[in-house]
N, C-alpha and C positions, 0 to 999 in steps of 0.2 A: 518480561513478556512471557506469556505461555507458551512451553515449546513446543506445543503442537503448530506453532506459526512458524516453522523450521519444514512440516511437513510437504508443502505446496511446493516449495522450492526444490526439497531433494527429488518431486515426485518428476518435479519437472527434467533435472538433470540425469536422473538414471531412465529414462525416457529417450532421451539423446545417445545412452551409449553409455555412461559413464557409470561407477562404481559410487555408491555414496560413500566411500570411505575414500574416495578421491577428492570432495568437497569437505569433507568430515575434516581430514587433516589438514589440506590449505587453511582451515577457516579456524581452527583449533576449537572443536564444538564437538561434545558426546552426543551422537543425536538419538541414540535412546529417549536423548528428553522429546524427540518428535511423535513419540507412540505413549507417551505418559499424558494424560489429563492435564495433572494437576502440577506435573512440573515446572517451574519459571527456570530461566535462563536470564543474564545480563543482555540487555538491551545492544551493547556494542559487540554481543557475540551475532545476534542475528543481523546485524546492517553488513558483517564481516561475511555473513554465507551468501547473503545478497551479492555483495560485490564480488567474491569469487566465484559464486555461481554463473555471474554476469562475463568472466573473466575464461572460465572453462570454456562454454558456452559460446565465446566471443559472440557477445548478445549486447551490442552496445543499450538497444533499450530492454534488458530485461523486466526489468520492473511490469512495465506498460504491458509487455507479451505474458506475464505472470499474473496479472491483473484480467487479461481476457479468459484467463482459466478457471475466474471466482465462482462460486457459490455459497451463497447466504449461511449454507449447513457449516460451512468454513471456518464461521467466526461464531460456532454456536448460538446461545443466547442474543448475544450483540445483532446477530443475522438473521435471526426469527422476529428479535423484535424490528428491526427497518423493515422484514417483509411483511408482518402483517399489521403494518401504518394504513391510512388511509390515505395521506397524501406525501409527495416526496418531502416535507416540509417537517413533517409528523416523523417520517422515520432518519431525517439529517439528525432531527432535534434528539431524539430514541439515541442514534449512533454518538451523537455528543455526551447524553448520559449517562450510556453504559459501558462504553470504550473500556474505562477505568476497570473492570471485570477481566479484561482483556488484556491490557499493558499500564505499567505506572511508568513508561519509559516516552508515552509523548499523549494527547490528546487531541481530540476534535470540537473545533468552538464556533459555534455560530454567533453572528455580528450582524445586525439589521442595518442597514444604510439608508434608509428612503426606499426605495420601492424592490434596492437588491438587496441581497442579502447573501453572506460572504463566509463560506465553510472553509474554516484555517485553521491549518492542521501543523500544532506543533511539539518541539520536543523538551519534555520535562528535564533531561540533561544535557550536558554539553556537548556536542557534536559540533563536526564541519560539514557543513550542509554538501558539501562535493564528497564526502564519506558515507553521507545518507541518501545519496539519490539515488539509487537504484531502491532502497525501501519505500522510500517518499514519493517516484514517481509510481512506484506501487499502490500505495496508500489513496493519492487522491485518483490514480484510473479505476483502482476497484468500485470505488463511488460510483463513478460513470457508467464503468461496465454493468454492475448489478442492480443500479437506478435505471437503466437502459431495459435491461432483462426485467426486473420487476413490472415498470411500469407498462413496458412492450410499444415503447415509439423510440425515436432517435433523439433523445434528451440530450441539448446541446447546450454547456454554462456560456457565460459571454463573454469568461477571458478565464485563463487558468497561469499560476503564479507560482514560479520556483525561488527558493531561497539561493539553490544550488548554480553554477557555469552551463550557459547552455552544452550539450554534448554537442560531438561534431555534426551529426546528422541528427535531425529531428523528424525528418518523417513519418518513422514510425509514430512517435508521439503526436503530430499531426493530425495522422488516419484516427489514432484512437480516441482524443481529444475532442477532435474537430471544433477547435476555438481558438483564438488568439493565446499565445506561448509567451510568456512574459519570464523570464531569467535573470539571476543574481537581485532577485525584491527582497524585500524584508520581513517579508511573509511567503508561507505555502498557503496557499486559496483555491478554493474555487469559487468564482462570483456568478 
């Protein structure tokens, strides 16, 4: 993944109080690579910043509160091209295509079903999906959050699907969501 997707997370934790070299060493991650472009990092370093970050923080939904932080400019290219879709349909389809620019470490695939259609979002390598939830419940709030902001109404899916154990409190994820919570499926979705 591009290291600069290292940057939102530190920006959020030394915001709190905290030292990035206090995240930097729990997580064992040089984060220079979060001010380099063109730097990549392994996939299993950044779900590791997640989760201690989540962990410093004592932020059971980090992810979710990290995802109401997004901006299109965030994800470069990938986030110019969803914003200037014409419809949210146009720029899921965009974020499926270009993801790959982005990370070789999971993608986003769109799936017609009759009248829904199902944005599942998964991981090119091995993972325990209770190791990636904090990136993963990341991954599909940012959707929401910046589908919500672009479009400018309260876009709300009609059920959202974790691969991962529900956490012990879902609220947070609730407020953000606002959809039916589905845990331990065998897909991440949004429908």
């Amino acid at each position: 993944v591009r290291g600069v997707a290292c940057a939102k997370i530190v920006e959020m934790v030394v915001e709190a109080g905290f030292k990035p070299e206090d995240l930097a060493a729990a997580a064992r991650i040089d984060l220079r690579s979060s001010r380099e472009p063109d730097k990549r990092i392994p996939y299993a370093h950044l779900m590791a910043l997640y989760r201690e970050a989540s962990r410093l923080l004592d932020d059971n939904a980090f992810g979710v509160h990290l995802a109401e932080r997004s901006s299109p400019g965030m994800f470069d290219v990938v986030g110019y091209a969803a914003q200037h879709s014409s419809t949210m349909g146009d720029a899921f389809d965009r974020v499926s295509r270009y993801y790959r620019i982005w990370t070789d470490g999971s993608l986003y695939r769109l799936q017609e079903d009759g009248p829904r259609v199902h944005l599942i979002y998964e991981y090119r390598i091995s993972v325990n999906p209770n190791d990636a939830r904090h990136e993963c419940e990341n991954s599909l709030a940012t959707l929401i959050c910046l589908g919500r902001n672009l479009i400018g109404i309260d876009w709300l899916p009609l059920e959202v699907k974790f691969q991962h154990d529900p956490p012990a409190d879902t609220s947070e994820h609730e407020r953000v969501f606002k959809a039916p919570l589905r845990f331990s499926r065998p897909s991440n979705e949004l429908v």
